[in-house]
ChimeraX commands (.cxc) that place a marker at each C-alpha (Angstrom):
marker #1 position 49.76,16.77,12.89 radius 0.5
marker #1 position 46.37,16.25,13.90 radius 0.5
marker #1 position 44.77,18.58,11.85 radius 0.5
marker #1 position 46.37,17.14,8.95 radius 0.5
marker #1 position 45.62,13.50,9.59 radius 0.5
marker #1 position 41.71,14.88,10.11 radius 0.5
marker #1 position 41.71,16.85,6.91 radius 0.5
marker #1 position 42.53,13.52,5.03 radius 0.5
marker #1 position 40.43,11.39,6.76 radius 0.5
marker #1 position 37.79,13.51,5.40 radius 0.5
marker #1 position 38.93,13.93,1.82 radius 0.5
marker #1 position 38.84,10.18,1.95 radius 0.5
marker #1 position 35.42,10.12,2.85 radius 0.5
marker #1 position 34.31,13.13,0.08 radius 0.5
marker #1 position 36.15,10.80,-2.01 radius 0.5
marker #1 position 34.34,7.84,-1.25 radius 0.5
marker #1 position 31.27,9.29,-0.95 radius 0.5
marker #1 position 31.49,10.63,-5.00 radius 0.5
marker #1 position 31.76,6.92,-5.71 radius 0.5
marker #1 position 28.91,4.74,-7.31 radius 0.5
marker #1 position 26.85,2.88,-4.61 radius 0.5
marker #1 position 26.91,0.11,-7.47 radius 0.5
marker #1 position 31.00,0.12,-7.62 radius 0.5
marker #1 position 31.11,-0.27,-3.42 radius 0.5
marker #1 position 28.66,-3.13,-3.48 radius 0.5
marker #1 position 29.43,-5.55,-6.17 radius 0.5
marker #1 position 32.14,-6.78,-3.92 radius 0.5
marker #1 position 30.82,-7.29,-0.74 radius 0.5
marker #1 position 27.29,-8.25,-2.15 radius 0.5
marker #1 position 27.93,-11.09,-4.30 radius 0.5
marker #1 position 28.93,-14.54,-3.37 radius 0.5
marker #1 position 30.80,-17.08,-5.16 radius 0.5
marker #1 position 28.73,-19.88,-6.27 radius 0.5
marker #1 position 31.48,-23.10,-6.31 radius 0.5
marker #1 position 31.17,-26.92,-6.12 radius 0.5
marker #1 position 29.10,-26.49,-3.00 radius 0.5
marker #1 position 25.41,-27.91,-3.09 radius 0.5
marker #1 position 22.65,-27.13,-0.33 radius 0.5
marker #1 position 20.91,-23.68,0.92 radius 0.5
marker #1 position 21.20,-20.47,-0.98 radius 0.5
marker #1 position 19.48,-17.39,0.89 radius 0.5
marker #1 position 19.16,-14.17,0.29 radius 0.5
marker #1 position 21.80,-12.26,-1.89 radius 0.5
marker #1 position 23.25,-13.01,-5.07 radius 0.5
marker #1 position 25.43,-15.35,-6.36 radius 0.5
marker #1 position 27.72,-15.73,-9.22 radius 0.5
marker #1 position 29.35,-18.43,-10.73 radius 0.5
marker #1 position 33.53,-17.76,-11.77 radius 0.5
marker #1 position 33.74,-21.37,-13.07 radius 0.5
marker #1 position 31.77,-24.20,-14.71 radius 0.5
marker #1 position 30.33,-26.22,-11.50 radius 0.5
marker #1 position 28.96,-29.84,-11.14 radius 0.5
marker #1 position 26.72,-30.34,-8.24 radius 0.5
marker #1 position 25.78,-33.24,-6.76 radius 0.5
marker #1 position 22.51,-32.40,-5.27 radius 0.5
marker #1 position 20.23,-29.71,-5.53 radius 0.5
marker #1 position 19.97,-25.89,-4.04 radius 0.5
marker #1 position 17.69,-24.86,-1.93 radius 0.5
marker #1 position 16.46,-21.56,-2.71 radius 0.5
marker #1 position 15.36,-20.45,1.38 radius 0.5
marker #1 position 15.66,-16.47,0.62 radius 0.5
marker #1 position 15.24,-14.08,-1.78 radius 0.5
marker #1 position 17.84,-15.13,-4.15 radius 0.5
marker #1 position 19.42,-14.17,-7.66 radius 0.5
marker #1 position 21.69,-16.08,-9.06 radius 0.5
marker #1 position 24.30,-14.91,-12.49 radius 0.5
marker #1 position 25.71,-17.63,-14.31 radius 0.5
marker #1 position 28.01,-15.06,-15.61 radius 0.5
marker #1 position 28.27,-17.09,-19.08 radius 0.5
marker #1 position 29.54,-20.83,-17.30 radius 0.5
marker #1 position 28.12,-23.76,-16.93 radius 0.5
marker #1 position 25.96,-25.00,-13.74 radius 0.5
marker #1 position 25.70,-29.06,-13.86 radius 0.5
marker #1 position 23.95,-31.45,-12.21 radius 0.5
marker #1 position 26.13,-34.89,-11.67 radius 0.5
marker #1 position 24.32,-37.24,-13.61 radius 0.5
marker #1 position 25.72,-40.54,-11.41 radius 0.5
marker #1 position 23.83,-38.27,-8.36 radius 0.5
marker #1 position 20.33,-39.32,-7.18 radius 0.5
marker #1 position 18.04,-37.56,-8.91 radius 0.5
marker #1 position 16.59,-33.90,-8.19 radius 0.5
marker #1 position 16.21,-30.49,-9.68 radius 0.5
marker #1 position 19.02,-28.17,-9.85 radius 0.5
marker #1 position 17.22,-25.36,-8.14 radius 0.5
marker #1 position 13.89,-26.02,-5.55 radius 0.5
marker #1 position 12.44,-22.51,-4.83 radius 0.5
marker #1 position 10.84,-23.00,-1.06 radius 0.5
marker #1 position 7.42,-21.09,-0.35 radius 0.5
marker #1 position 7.12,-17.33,-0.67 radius 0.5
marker #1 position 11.17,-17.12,-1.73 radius 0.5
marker #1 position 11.94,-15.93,-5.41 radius 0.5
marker #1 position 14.49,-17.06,-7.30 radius 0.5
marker #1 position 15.79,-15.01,-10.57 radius 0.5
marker #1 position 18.27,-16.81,-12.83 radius 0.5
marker #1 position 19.98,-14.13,-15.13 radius 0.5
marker #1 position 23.66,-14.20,-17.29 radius 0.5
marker #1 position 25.89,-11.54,-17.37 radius 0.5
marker #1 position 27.90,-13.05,-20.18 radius 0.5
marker #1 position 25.75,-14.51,-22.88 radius 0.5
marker #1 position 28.03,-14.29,-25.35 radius 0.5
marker #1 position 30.75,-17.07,-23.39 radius 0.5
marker #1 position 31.51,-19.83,-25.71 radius 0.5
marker #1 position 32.16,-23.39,-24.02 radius 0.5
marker #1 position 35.14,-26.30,-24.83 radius 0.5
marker #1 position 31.81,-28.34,-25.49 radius 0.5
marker #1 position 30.63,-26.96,-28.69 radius 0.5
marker #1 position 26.85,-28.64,-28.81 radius 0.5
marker #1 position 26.33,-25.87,-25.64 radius 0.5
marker #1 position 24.50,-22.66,-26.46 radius 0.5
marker #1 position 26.79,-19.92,-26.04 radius 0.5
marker #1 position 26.10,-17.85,-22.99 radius 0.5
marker #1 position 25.27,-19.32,-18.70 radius 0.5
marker #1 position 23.18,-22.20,-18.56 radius 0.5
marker #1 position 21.83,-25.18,-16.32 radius 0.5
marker #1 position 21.70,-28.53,-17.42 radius 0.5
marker #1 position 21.82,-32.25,-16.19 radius 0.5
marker #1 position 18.58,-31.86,-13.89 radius 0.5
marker #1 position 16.35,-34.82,-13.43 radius 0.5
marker #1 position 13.66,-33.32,-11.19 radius 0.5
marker #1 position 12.79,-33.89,-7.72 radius 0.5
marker #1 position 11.65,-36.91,-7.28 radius 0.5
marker #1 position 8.61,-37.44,-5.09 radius 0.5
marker #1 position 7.79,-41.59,-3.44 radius 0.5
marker #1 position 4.17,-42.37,-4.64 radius 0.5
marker #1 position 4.24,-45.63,-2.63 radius 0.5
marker #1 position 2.90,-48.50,-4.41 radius 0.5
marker #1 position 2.75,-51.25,-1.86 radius 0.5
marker #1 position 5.53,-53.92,-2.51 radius 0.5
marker #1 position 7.65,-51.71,-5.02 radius 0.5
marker #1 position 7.51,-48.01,-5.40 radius 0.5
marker #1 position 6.14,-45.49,-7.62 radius 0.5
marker #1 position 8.33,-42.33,-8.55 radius 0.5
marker #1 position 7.17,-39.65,-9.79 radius 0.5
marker #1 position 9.65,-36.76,-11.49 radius 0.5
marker #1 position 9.14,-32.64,-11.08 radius 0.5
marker #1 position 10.89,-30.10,-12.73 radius 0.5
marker #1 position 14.28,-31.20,-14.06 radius 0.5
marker #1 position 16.08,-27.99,-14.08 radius 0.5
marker #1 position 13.33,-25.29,-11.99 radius 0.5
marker #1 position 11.14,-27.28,-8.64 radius 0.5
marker #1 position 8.70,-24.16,-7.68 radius 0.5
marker #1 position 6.37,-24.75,-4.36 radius 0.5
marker #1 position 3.49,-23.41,-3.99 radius 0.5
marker #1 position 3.62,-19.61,-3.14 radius 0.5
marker #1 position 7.58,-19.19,-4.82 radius 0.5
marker #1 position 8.38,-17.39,-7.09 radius 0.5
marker #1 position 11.03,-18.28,-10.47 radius 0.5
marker #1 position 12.39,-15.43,-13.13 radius 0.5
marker #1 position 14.53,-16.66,-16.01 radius 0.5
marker #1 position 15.61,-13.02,-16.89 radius 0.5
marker #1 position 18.57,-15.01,-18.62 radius 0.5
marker #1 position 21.00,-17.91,-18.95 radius 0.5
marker #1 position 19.37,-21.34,-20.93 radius 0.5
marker #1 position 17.99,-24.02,-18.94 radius 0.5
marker #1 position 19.36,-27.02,-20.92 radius 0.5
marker #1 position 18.61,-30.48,-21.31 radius 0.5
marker #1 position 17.08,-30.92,-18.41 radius 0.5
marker #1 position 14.38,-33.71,-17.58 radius 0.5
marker #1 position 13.51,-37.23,-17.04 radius 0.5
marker #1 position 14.13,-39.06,-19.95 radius 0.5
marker #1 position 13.65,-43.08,-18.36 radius 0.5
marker #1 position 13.23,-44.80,-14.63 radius 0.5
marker #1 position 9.89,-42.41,-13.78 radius 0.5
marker #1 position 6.32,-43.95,-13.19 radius 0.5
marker #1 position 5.42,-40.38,-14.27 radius 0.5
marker #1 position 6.89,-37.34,-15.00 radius 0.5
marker #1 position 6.36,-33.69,-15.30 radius 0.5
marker #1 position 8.09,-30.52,-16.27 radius 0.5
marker #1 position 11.51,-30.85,-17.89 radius 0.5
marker #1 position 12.67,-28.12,-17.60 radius 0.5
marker #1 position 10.36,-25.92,-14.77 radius 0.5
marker #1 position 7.99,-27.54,-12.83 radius 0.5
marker #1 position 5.64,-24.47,-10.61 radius 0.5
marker #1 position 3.20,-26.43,-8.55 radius 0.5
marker #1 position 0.83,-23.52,-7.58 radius 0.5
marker #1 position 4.20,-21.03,-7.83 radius 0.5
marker #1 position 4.68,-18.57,-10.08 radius 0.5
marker #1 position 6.87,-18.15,-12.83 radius 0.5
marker #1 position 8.04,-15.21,-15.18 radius 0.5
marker #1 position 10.32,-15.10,-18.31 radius 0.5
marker #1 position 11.79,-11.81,-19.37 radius 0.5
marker #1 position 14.59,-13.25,-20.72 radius 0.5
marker #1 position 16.90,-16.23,-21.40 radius 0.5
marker #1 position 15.74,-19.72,-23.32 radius 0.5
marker #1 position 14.86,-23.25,-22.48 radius 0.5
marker #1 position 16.20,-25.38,-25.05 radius 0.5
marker #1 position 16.19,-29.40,-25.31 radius 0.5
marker #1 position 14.04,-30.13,-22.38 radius 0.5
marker #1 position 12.18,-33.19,-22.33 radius 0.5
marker #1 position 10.21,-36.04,-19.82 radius 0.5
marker #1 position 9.44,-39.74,-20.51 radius 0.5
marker #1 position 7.97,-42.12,-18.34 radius 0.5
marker #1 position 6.36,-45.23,-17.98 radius 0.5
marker #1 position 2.88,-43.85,-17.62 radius 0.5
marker #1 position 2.45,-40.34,-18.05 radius 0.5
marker #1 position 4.96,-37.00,-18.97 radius 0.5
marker #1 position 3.78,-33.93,-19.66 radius 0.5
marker #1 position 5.86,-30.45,-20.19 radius 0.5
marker #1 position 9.00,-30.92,-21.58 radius 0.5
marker link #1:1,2 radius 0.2
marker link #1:2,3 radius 0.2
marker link #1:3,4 radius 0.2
marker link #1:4,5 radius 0.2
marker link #1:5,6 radius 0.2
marker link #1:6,7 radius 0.2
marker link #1:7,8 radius 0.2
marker link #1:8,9 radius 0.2
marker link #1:9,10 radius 0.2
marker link #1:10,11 radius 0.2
marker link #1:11,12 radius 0.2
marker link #1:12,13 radius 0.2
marker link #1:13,14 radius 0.2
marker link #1:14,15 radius 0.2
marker link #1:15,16 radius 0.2
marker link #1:16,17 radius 0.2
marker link #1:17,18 radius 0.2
marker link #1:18,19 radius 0.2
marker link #1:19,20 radius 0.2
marker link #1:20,21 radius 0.2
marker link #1:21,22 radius 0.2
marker link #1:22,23 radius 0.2
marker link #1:23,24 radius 0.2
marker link #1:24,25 radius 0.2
marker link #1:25,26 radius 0.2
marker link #1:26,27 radius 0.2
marker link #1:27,28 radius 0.2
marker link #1:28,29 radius 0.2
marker link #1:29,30 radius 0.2
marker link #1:30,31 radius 0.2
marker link #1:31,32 radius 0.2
marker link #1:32,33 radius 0.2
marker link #1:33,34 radius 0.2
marker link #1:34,35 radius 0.2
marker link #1:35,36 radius 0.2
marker link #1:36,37 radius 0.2
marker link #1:37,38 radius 0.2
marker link #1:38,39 radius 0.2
marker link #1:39,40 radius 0.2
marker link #1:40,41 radius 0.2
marker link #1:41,42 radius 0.2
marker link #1:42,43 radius 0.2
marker link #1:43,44 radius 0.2
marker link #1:44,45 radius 0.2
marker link #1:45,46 radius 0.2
marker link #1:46,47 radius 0.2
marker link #1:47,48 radius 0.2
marker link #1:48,49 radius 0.2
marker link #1:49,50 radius 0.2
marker link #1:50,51 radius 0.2
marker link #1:51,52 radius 0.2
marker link #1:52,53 radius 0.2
marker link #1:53,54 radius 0.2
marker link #1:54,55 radius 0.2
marker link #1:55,56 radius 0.2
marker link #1:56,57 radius 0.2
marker link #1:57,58 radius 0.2
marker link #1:58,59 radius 0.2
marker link #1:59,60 radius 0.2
marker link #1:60,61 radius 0.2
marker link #1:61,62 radius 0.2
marker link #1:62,63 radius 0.2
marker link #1:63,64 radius 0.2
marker link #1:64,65 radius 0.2
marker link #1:65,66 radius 0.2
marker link #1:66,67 radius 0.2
marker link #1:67,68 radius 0.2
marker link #1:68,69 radius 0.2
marker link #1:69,70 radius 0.2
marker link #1:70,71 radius 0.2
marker link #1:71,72 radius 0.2
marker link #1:72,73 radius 0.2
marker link #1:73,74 radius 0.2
marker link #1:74,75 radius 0.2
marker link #1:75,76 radius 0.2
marker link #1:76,77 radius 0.2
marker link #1:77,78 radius 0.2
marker link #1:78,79 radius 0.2
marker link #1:79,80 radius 0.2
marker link #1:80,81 radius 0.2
marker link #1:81,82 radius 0.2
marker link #1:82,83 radius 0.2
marker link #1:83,84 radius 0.2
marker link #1:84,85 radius 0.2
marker link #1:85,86 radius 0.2
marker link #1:86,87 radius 0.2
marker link #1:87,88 radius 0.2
marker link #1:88,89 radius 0.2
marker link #1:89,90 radius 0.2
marker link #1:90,91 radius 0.2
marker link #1:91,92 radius 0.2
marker link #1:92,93 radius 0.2
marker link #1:93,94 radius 0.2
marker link #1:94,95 radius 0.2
marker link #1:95,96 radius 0.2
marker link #1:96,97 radius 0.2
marker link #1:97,98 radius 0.2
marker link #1:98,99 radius 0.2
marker link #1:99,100 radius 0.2
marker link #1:100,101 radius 0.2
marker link #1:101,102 radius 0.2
marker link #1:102,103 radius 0.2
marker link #1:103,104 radius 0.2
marker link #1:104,105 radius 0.2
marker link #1:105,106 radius 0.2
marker link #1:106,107 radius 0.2
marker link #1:107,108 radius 0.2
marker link #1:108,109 radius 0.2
marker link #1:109,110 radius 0.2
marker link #1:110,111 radius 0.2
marker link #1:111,112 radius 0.2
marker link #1:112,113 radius 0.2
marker link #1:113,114 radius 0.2
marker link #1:114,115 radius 0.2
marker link #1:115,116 radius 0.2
marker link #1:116,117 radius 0.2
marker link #1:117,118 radius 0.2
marker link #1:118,119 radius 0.2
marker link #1:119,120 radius 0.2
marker link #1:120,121 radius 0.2
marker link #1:121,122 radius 0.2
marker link #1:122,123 radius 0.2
marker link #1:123,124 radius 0.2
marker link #1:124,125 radius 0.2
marker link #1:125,126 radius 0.2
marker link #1:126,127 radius 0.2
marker link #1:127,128 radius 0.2
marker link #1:128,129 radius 0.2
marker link #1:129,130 radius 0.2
marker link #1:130,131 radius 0.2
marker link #1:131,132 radius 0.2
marker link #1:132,133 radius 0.2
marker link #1:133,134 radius 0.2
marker link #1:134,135 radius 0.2
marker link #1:135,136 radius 0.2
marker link #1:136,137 radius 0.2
marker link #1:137,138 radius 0.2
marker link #1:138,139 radius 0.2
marker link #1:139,140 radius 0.2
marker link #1:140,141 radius 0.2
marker link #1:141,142 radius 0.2
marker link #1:142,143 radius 0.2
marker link #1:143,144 radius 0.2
marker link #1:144,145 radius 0.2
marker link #1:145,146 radius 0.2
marker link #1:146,147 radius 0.2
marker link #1:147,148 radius 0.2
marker link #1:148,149 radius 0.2
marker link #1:149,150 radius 0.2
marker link #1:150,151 radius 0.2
marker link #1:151,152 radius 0.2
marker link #1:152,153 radius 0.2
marker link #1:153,154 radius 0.2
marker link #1:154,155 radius 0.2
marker link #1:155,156 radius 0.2
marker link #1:156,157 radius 0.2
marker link #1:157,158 radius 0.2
marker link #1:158,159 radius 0.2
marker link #1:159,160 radius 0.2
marker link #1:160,161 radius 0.2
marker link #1:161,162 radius 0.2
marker link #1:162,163 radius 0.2
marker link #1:163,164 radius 0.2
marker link #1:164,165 radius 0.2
marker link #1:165,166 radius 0.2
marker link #1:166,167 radius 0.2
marker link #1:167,168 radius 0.2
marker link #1:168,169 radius 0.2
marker link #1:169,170 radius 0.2
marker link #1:170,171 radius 0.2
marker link #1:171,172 radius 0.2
marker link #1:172,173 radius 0.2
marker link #1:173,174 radius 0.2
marker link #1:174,175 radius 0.2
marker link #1:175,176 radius 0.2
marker link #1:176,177 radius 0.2
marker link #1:177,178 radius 0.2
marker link #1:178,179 radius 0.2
marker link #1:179,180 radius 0.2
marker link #1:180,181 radius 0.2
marker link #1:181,182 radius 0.2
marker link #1:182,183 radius 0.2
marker link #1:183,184 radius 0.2
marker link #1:184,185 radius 0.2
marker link #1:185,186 radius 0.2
marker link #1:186,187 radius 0.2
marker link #1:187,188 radius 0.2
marker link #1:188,189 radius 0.2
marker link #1:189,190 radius 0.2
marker link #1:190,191 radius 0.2
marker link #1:191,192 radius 0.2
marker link #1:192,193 radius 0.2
marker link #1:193,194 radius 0.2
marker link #1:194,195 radius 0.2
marker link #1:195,196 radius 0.2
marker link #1:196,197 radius 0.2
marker link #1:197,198 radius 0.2
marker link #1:198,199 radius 0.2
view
């Protein structure tokens, strides 16, 4: 009896063994990204659903998120922010698995995508009343990040009224570097009172 339950513990392990390293991993590697909002670190992420967050992710690790052809929204009754901020020396890659999905909403590209962002907002001061000024509706990058759109749309994202001055609709990399290999940004745009530039 005990030789026989050791000779199929092993041929379970042979068996296993034969088995893609991919096929073991996607399940215990990949998180489900749901109505959550805060920190993402390391690892990747994946949406199942459409999801509408209320404040923006924190990218603290070496992150890749797959839209996996749904919908990632930022609430526009929140306070305003970007949907992603990439933190120094972290890296961020945004990429679709399904960019063929069609959405109920018709106007959307087909395919993942990110939209609603406003940008992070930063307090100028200005004495009495203050100044805001707007970064990076859908992509905040710090200095020393990193940001790949290897696929997925960023879309419609930006300031478009309420900003003493505004910048980046749709990525904003303030010393941090960015690389596209893939994906679009479509319908970005920034207005402000007294200066926009990069829609």
């Amino acid at each position: 009896m005990k030789r026989r339950f050791v000779s199929i513990l092993m041929a379970l392990v042979m068996a296993l063994s034969l088995l893609p390293a991919q096929a073991l991993a996607d399940d215990t590697n990949v998180t489900k990204l749901t109505s959550t909002s805060g920190d993402l670190g390391s690892g990747v992420y994946q949406l199942d659903a459409d999801v509408t967050i209320t404040s923006t992710l924190n990218i603290t690790g070496d992150t890749t998120v797959d839209l996996n052809g749904h919908v990632l929204r930022y609430d526009e009754a929140a306070n305003p922010g970007s949907i992603f901020h990439v933190k120094a020396g972290k890296t961020l890659t945004l990429t679709d698995s399904r960019p063929e999905a069609e959405h109920e909403d018709a106007k959307l590209p087909a395919g993942g995508l990110i939209t609603g962002g406003r940008g992070y907002r930063h307090d100028g001061g200005g004495g009495g009343y203050h100044i805001y000024y707007y970064y990076g509706g859908g992509v905040y990058v710090e200095t020393g990040a990193s940001f790949v759109l290897a696929g997925g749309t960023i879309y419609a994202c930006g300031v478009q009224s309420g900003a003493n001055a505004a910048f980046g609709g749709g990525i904003y990399a303030e010393g941090g570097s960015v690389t596209m290999s893939g994906g679009a940004i479509r319908n970005c745009a920034v207005s402000s009172d007294y200066g926009a530039s990069g829609g």
